[in-house]
C-alpha angles and dihedrals in degrees: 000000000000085000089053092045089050081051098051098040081065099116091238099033101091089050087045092057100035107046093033084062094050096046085045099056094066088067089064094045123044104046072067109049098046080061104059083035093052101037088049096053096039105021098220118117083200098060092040080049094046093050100047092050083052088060102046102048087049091055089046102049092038098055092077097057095046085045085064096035094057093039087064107044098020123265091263097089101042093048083048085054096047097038089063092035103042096062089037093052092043091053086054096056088046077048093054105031093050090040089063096239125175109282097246080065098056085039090056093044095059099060093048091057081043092051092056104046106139120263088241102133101038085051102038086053092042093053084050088055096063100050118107111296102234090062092034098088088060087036095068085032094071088037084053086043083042100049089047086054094058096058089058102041090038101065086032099066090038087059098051097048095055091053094045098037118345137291100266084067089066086043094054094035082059098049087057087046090056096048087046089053099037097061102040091057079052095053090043083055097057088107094046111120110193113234125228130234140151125294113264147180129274089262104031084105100052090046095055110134099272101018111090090054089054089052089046100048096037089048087047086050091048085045098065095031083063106048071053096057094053086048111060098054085046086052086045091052095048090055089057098249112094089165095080094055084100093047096057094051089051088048089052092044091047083052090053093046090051095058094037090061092041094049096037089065091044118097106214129195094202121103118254090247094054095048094047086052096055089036098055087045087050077058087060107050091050089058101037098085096038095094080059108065135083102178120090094209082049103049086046099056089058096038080064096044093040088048098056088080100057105070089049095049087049091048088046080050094053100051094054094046091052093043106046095036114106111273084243097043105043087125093046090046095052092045087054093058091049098046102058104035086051083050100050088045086066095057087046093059094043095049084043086052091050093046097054087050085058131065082274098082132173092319081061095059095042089052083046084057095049093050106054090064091049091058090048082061090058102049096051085059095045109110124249152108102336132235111273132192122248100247093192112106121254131229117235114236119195091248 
């Protein structure tokens, strides 16, 4: 506990952590929420899908721009900007959806509230990578333990405002969350100087040495965790209590949570590389038995254990991240990793979904699962151009 208290005695820490959990919860919650909202108004599954896909895309393909953007200017600005626009733009989709407008409309709507999700990851995660380097490892730890709690407490608390009152509350409650978010992570970058570097090109970022085999790897792991997500409710279902789907995510991100806190406080020897190797093959073997069992206590005991590995591999993945990005492009370089595993999550889910439609069934997806990781494994032993430490110095924040 000594190394987390080193963390949290950091002057901007306890901002970091707590606001980052609140701007991140918005991201659990109101994809969602807009489809409860949507399905309930319209009664279509296809339109409340369409639209949070929509949402979901324009946040995705948004968050680069503003990466740069905010590695330029500071992400002050940016987080000011989103802070006023996010909750505005929410409130008109809660304007559009309830008021029965044409589905292109809701549709529309959606992508503009995407298009304006606060910055909060990529600059939580920036700020970390400027603390000083001996705490920084714990330090991305608790955010990686933070970020699996939001995708318990998130649904949860959607779920629990559209039984007690209906579904455009959660979507309301996260707009404020995201404001609130949003501007602390603001205050916490007053320090930040931006640093200078060359002009480059959209994808100079993405093609640092090193980085492409992180994004491949991670978008092979997210892969397989979402052809995961969209199996266990499908497992839950076959055993005739779909009730406990939810309970078995909670019980895999409190696994995760678990093994983030215990790793975070651990000093290795070993190089980032190497550990991201044997943790993503730790990855593997959790999942590995999972097409195998029948039994949901079962499935939930090894959900747990499987799951310890998860928080630790994201925090490895962090750090190199942090470590290898361009000194003038650390935000871009973290959106980018955002961008394309939560993309790749979605294709996991949507070739999971496909495969428990075909004889396949629920035991395909969970191999799918299992070997995404395992192709996560490969790639990091695939030889190229290694990963290579930014030498430029960094500025210290106060984080």
């Amino acid at each position: 506990m000594r190394a987390y208290l080193t963390v949290w005695r950091l002057p901007s820490a306890p901002v970091l952590l707590l606001a980052g959990f609140a701007g991140r919860l918005p991201s659990s919650m109101v994809p969602l929420a807009l489809l409860l909202m949507v399905q309930q108004q319209t009664g279509s599954y296809a339109v409340a899908g369409l639209a949070s896909a929509t949402l979901g895309i324009a946040s995705a393909v948004m968050a680069p721009v503003l990466g740069r953007v905010a590695d330029r200017k500071g992400p002050r600005r940016v987080l000011l900007t989103q802070a006023a626009l996010y909750p505005l733009l929410l409130a008109l989709l809660l304007v559009v959806v309830l008021g029965g407008a044409p589905d292109a409309a809701v549709v529309a709507a959606s992508g503009l509230a995407g298009a304006t999700t606060p910055l909060v990851s990529g600059a939580v995660r920036a700020l970390w990578s400027r603390t000083d380097a001996r705490v920084r490892g714990t330090a991305y730890a608790l955010d990686a333990t933070a970020t699996e709690l939001v995708f318990v407490v998130g649904p949860a608390l959607v779920a629990a405002l559209a039984v007690l009152a209906a579904p455009a509350w959660a979507v309301g409650v996260a707009g404020t969350l995201g404001a609130i978010g949003a501007l602390g992570i603001a205050g916490a970058a007053r320090s930040w100087v931006p640093q200078t570097g060359p002009q480059t090109g959209l994808f100079s970022t993405v093609l640092s040495p090193g980085m492409p085999r992180i994004l491949v790897s991670g978008s092979a792991l997210m892969l397989g965790f979402g052809a995961l997500e969209v199996a266990i409710p499908a497992f839950a279902d076959s055993t005739g209590r779909p009730g406990i789907s939810g309970l078995l995510l909670a019980v895999w991100a409190l696994g995760s949570v678990a093994g983030g806190l215990w790793f975070g406080a651990r000093v290795l020897s070993a190089s980032l590389p190497r550990q991201y190797r044997w943790l993503l093959f730790g990855v593997t073997i959790g999942l590995a038995p999972l097409a195998w069992i029948s039994s949901p206590w079962a499935l939930g005991v090894l959900l747990f254990l499987g799951g310890t590995a998860i928080a630790p591999t994201l925090t490895v993945q962090s750090s190199l991240v942090g470590s290898i990005a361009p000194v003038h492009a650390t935000t871009e370089a973290f959106t980018w990793l955002s961008t394309i595993t939560v993309g790749a999550s979605a294709v996991g889910a949507a070739l999971g979904g496909a495969l428990i439609e075909s004889s396949a069934g629920v035991p395909g997806s969970l191999v799918l699962a299992c070997l995404g990781a395992a192709v996560a494994v490969v790639i990091t032993l695939v030889p190229g151009r290694g990963v290579r430490p930014a030498v430029v110095h960094r500025e210290s924040v106060h984080a």
